[in-house]
C-alpha positions as CSV (number, residue, x, y, z in Angstrom):
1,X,-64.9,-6.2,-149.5
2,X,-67.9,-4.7,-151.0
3,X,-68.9,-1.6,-150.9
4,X,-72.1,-2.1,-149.0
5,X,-70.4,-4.7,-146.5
6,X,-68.5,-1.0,-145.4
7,X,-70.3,0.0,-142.3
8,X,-70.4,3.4,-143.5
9,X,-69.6,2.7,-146.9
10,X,-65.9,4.3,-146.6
11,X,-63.2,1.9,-148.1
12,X,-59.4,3.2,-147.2
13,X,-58.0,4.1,-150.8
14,X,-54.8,2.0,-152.0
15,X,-53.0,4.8,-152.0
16,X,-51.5,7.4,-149.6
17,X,-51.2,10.9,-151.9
18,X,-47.3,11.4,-152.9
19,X,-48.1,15.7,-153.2
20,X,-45.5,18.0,-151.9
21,X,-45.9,20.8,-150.2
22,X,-45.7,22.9,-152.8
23,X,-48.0,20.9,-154.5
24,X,-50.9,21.6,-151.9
25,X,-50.3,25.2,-151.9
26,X,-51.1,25.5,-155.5
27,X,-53.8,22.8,-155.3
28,X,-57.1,24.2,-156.6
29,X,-60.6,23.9,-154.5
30,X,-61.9,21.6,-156.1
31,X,-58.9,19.0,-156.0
32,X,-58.6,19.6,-152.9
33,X,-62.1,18.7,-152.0
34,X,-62.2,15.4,-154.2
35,X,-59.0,14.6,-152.4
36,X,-60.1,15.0,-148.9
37,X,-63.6,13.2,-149.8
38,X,-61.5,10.4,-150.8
39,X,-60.1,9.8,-147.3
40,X,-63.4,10.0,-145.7
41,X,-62.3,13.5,-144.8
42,X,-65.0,16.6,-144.5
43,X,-63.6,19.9,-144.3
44,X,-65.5,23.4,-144.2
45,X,-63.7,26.7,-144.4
46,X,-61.7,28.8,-146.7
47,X,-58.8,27.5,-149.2
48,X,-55.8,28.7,-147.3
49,X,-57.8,26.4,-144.2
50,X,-58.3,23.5,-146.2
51,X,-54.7,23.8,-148.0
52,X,-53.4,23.9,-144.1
53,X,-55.6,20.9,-143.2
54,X,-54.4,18.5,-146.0
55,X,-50.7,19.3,-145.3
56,X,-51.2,18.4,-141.8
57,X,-53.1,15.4,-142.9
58,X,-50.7,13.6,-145.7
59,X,-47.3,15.5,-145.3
60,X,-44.9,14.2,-142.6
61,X,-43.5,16.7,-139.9
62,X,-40.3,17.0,-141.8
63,X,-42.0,18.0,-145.5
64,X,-43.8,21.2,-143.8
């Protein structure tokens, strides 16, 4: 599928991110932003918030 096909252009990357916990507790800004992006994913507020957000988006209940 093209990327202009895409209603809203979003395409669902390959991948679901393999990062641990401890992983996204380190995880600088900027990653962090990139990463989310990539999912279709907008998040405003501080970096503890958007840490918090990603591990409740990729990790499952018994990784947090």
């Amino acid at each position: 599928m093209k990327k202009e096909e895409c209603a809203n252009g979003f395409q669902m990357p390959l991948h679901y991110p393999r990062y641990s916990k401890g992983d996204y507790e380190k995880m600088e800004e900027w990653r962090l932003d990139m990463l989310l992006n990539e999912y279709g994913l907008s998040f405003k507020g501080t970096l503890h918030e958007k840490r918090a957000y990603a591990m409740g988006a990729f990790l499952w209940p018994d990784q947090l």
